[in-house]
N, C-alpha and C positions, 0 to 999 in steps of 0.2 A: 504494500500500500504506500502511494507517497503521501509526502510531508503534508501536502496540500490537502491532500484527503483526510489525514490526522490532523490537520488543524480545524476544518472544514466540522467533524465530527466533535473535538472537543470544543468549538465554539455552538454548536447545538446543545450540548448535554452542558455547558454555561450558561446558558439563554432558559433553558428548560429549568436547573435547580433556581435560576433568580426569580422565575415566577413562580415557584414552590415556596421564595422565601416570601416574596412581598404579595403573595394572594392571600385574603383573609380566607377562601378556601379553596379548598380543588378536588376536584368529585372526578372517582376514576369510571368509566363503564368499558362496555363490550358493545360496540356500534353495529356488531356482524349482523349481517342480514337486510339494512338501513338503505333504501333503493334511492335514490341522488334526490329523487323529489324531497323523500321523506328525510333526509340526511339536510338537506337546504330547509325546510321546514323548521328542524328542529333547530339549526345554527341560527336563525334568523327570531327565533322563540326567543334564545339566550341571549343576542348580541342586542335585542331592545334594554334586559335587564343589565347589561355592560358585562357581560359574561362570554367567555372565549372559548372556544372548543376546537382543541387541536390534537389530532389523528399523532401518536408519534412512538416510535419505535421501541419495543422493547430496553434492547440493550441503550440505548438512549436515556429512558425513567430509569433503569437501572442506577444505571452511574448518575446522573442527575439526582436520584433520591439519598441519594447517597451521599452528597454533597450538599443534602439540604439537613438534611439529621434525618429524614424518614427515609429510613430502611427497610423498615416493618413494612413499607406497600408494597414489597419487592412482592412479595407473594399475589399480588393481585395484577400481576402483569405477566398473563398467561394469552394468547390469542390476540384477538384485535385489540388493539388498545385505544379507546380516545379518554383525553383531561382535561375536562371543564373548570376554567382559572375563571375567579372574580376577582376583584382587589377592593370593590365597594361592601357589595352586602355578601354577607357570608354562608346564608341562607340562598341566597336565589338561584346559585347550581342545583344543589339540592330538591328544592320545590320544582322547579322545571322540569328536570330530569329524570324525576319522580313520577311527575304528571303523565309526562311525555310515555312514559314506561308504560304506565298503567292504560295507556290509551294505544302503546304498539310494542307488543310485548319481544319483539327482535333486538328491543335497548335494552341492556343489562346493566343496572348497576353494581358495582363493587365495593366501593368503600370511598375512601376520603382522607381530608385533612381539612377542620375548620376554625378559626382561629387558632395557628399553632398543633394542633391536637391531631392525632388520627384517631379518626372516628369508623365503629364496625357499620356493617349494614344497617344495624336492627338502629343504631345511632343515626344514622343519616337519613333514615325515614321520620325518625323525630325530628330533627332537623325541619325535614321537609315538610311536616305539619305546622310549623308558624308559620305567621302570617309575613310578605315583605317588608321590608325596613319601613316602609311609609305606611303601611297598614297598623305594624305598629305604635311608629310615631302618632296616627291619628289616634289608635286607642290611650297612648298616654293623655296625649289632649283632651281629649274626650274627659278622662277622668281627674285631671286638672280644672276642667272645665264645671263639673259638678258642683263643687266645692263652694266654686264662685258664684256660681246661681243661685245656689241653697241662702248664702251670705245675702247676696242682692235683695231676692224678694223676703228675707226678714226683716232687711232695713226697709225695706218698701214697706211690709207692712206695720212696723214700729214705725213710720214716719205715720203713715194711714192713722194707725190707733190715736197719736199725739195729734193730729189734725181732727180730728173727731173729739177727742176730749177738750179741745179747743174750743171747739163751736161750742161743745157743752156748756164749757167755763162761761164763754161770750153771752148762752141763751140764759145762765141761771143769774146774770147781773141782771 
């Protein structure tokens, strides 16, 4: 092999552990079976939610994982391999992928790494049950929001009450 080609490779399997280090997650699956519609379908599903999905070579995640500190995924890079990278929400491989699965069963999922962590199957389905970053964020709001309504209409109606005992005071002079 020449130099050109060892360099060629070891600048892939750099470019692949950097997006291991700087993804909040990365969701491995099994794409076999994926007919180009349905393969553009589903890249097109992710890349709204800013989510990457790149077909890449065994021995490639190999030594790449390996230079990220997940070694432990080594095992789930058997077959076709594709690695859905986010670097936003950490969730949204997951829930997509998930989806996606459940609606065309030729996607396999495998496993993962989410925030830092490597996460099992049975973990990354959990995962995939929240809701997205901004689903969330509304439900925080929302329940920020309670708080302050409940407050509102007490002083509305303590203002009401003292307006009323007012007129009172006014009608009994």
């Amino acid at each position: 092999m020449s130099e050109q080609a060892i360099a060629v490779k070891a600048q892939k399997v750099a470019e692949v552990a950097d997006q291991f280090k700087n993804s909040t997650s990365a969701v491995v699956v099994n794409p076999r079976g994926l007919t180009v519609a349905e393969s553009t379908d589903l890249r097109h599903q992710l890349r709204q939610e800013g989510v990457v999905l790149e077909v890449i070579k065994n021995k490639v995640l190999v030594r790449a994982t390996k230079d990220a500190g997940f070694e432990e995924l080594n095992e789930l890079f058997a077959g076709p391999t594709a690695v859905a990278f986010s670097e936003d929400d950490a969730v949204a491989p997951a829930r997509i992928l998930k989806k996606y699965a459940d609606e065309n069963e030729k996607l396999v999922l495998k496993g993962g790494v989410i925030d830092g962590s490597i996460v099992s199957l049975d973990d990354l389905y959990k995962y995939a049950s929240l809701p997205s970053r901004e689903g969330l964020l509304g439900q925080l709001m929302a329940e920020f929001q309670f708080p302050i309504r409940s407050f509102a209409y007490a002083v509305k109606a303590l203002q009401e009450k003292k307006e009323a005992e007012g007129e009172t005071a006014e009608a009994a002079e």
